[in-house]
C-alpha positions, 0 to 999 in steps of 0.5 A: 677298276683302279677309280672305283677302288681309289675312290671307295678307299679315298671316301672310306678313308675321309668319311671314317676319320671325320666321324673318329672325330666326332666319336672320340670326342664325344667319348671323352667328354662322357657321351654315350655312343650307341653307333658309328656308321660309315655311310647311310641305309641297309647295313652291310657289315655291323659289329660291336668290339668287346673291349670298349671305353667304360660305359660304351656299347657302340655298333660299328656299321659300314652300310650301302650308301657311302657318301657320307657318314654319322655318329649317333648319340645317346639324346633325349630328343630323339628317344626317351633316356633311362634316368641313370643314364641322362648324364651321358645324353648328349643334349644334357652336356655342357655348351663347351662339350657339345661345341667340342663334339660338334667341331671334332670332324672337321677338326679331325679332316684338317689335322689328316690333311696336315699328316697327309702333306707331311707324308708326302714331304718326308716320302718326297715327290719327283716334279718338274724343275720350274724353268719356264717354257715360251708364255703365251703371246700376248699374255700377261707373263710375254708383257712381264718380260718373260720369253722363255728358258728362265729358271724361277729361283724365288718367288712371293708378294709383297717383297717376300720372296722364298725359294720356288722348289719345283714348277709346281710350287710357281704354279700354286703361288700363281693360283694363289695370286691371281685368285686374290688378286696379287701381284707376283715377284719372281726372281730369275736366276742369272747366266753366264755370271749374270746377277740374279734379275726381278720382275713382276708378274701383273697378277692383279690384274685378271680377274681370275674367276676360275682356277683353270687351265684358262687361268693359266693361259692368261697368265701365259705359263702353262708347262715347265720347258720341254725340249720340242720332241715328238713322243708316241705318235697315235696311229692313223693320226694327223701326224702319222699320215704327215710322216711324223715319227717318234723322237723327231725333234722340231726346229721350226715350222713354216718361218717360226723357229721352236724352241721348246715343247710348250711353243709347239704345242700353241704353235699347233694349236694355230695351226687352223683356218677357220673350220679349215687345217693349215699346212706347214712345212716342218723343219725336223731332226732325225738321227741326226739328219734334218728333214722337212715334212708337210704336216697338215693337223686335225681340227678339233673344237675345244669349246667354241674354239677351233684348235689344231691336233697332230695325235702325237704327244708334244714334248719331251719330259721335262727336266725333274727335281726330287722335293723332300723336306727333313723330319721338322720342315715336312710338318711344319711344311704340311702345316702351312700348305693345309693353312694355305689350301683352308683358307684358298678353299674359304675365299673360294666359297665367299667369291662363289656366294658373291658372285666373284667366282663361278660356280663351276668351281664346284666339284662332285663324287663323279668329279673326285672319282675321276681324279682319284683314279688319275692320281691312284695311277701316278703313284702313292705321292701324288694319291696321299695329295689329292687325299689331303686336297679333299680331306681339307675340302671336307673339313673346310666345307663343314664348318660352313654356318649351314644349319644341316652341316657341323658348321650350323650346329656350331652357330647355335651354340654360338648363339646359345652362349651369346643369349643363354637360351638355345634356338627354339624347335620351331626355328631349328625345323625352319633352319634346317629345312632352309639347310637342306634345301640349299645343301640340294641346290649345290649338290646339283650344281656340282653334279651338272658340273662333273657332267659337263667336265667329263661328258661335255 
């Protein structure tokens, strides 16, 4: 129930400012606004304010169909305009008005995302401090000269290196690296009196294509350091029967010293033979007596590999750092990172039309629902990011040069003001055909996409 109503609420929320956009626009410039609709087909809830802008006489609609919403307005394209009114047609305009109108929406989307992240800057976010637990063998963070306990202080490319804030501020920029192809500077804070300490980390070389968990076990950082804790231990599972307790802590497994729950974690994940689990002896502490138990994992497939599961959850919590930033850094801040997620989401898009990203990156409503739920359950931070996360999506997304989308009509008029003449009817029914069929194309994609995400 919680997904159906962060989902409904984060769909409500989205759809109405983008077409607020349009509508206060279009206001402004003189337009007649017969309706404002908030999703499409049989209307479920319909009402017309007695106090509106002078001339206005709009229907406010919330109808059945919720993906999606519009703003009709008064035009002599689609229906015959009273003479004294032609002034207030939309298509009577001028060029700069129907260009403002048009771009209103995503404008709008991209100013709530700004709103949004500086809500979350000022409220502040509990994260993980952004010391690193053990990276992956053989990965690219192992070959940087990582091995685990670091605390990452400063971060940046190309020598310009700012404060790292939490584990997941290292994370974004670890995206933002290996989906551009840059390499990553790290500081690492010095022990025991020891300078501070550099070190690159290779990101130029992946090839990322995917922003995924994949990613990130290439680049061999996949949590922040956790003490190796045993947590809830499910009942009738492999570590239950193996005599796995709650609040154990491990301190080694066969001839393999732990150090931290991340360690664990991989070293479990090994713990397999081909199709066959492979028992160790574990080397654990209890109330403060050491123990050793034969723990013999499940084997699960996480794809086409074979990996190792106890049916406990591994790891302590890790150590936590409040972010907050002050009444100007949190704007300035939400500014940046809605900057930043713009133009991360416009690259995506191109390496996804050239064929250097996969189209798996693509997500749909079942894809959003289920995230909407999960950051719905964390709390009313981590709601307000993945609200500003797809408000940003939304803008970025319809601003794309597709003839059905706001991004279509804004070449037009483009074109319009390069040649003084608009796109003839026979051109816009081609285009928009053109439009929409690709528009279905994508939204099959993404729909096989969120199926196989949570089904496959």
């Amino acid at each position: 129930m919680l997904t159906v109503i962060a989902f409904v609420v984060a769909l409500g929320v989205l759809i109405a400012v983008h077409e607020y956009g349009h509508y206060r626009v279009a206001v402004a410039c003189g337009v007649k606004v017969e309706r404002f609709s908030i999703g499409f087909g049989k209307a479920l809830f319909r009402w017309q304010p007695k106090r509106q802008h002078p001339g206005q006489q709009t229907e406010f609609v919330i109808a059945a169909f919720p993906l999606g919403g519009y703003v009709k307005m008064l035009d002599e394209r689609e229906g015959p305009v009273a003479p004294e009114e032609r002034h207030r047609a939309f298509n009577t305009q001028p060029l700069r008005s129907r260009a403002a109108i048009v771009a209103a929406g995503p404008i709008a989307n991209l100013l709530l995302a700004i709103v949004l992240y500086t809500a979350v800057n000022w409220i502040g976010v509990e994260e993980p401090v952004a010391k690193l637990a053990r990276p992956v063998a053989a990965s690219l963070a192992e070959a940087a000269g990582l091995r685990g306990g670091e605390h990452i202080t400063r971060a940046g490319f190309d020598g310009d290196l700012t404060p790292v804030q939490s584990f997941e501020d290292l994370r974004w920029r670890m995206t933002q690296g290996a989906l551009d192809a840059r390499d990553l500077t790290l500081e690492v804070a010095g022990e025991d009196g020891k300078p501070a300490r550099q070190l690159v980390l290779p990101l130029s070389r992946m090839e990322a294509k995917d922003a995924d968990p994949q990613m990130f076990r290439k680049i061999g950082l996949l949590a922040p350091l956790t003490r190796p804790e045993i947590g809830d231990v499910m009942a009738g599972g492999a570590g239950e029967q193996s005599g796995l307790r709650k609040g154990d802590l491990v301190r080694a497994i066969g001839e393999t010293p732990i150090y931290d729950g991340q360690q664990l974690r991989e070293v479990i994940r090994a713990s397999v033979d081909g199709d066959q689990p492979r028992t160790q002896a574990w080397e654990i502490q209890r109330g403060g007596q050491s123990l050793t138990l034969e723990v013999k994992p499940e084997v699960r497939d996480e794809g086409a590999v074979k990996v190792g599961r106890i049916g406990a959850y591994v790891g302590a919590p890790p150590d936590m750092v409040t972010v907050r930033q002050g009444p100007v850094d949190g704007v300035w801040r939400g500014v940046v990172r809605t900057w930043e997620m713009s133009a991360l989401t416009v690259r995506m898009m191109v390496k996804m039309v050239t064929g250097q990203a996969s189209l798996k990156n693509l997500s749909g409503p079942l894809t959003i629902a289920d995230y909407a739920g999960k950051s719905a359950s964390l709390g009313l931070t981590q709601y307000l990011i993945f609200l500003a996360v797809i408000s940003v999506s939304l803008g970025v997304l319809n601003l794309m040069p597709l003839p059905v989308l706001d991004g279509g009509h804004l070449m037009y008029y483009l074109w319009e003001g390069l040649t003084g003449k608009s796109v003839s009817d026979a051109w816009m029914e081609r285009l928009q055909r053109g439009g929409v069929a690709l528009l279905l194309v994508m939204m099959s994609v993404a729909l096989f996409n969120d199926v196989t995400r949570l089904f496959g």
